[in-house]
C-alpha positions in Angstrom: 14.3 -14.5 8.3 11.7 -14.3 10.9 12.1 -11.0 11.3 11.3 -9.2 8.1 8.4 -7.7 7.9 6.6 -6.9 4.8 4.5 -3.7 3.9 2.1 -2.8 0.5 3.5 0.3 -1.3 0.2 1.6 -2.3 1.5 3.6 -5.1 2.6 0.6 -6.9 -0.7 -2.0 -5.7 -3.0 -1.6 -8.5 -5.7 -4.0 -6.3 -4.9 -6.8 -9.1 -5.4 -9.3 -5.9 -3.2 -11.7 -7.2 -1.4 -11.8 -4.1 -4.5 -12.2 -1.9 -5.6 -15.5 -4.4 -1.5 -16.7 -4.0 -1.5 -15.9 0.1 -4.5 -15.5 1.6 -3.4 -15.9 5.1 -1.0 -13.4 4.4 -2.5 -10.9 2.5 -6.1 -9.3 2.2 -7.7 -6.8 0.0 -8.3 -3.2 2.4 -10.9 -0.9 2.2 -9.2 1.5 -0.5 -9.2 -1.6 -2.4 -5.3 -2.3 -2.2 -3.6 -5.2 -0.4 -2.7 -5.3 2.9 0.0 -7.6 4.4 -1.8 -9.2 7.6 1.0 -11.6 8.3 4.5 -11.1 7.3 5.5 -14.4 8.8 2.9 -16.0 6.1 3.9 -14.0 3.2 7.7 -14.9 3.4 6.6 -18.7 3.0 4.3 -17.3 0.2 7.0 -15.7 -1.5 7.6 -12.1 0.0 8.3 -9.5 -2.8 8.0 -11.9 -5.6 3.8 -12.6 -4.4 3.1 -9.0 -7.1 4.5 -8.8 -10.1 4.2 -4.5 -9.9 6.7 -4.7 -7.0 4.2 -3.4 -4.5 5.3 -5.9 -1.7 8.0 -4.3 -0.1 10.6 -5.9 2.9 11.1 -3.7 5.6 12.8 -3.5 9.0 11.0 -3.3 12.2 12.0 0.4 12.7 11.2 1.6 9.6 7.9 -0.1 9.5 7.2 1.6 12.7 8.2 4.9 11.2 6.2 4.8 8.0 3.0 4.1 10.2 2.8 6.9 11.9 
């Protein structure tokens, strides 16, 4: 599992922070007031996904993450 990576769908973050207060070594509020993963390692042993209850914590493969970056 040490290779998922996580990423914020900022559609669905509603900047509750609830998963900033669960995992703040893994999460932080950004500057648009959404959450930002800042270790994916961390979330995982927070909970991944299940850290926000609006499904705005999304798994993602290394590629992909790459891809939606850009």
């Amino acid at each position: 599992m040490q290779d998922k990576e996580y990423k914020v769908n900022k559609n669905k973050c509603v900047g509750c922070g609830t998963c900033v207060a669960v995992c703040p070594q893994g999460m932080e509020m950004g500057n648009d007031n959404k959450a930002v993963v800042i270790s994916s390692a961390m979330t995982e042993e927070c909970g991944g996904e299940d850290l926000c209850a609006y499904s705005a914590i999304e798994a993602i493969n290394g590629a992909r993450l790459a891809d939606e970056e850009e």
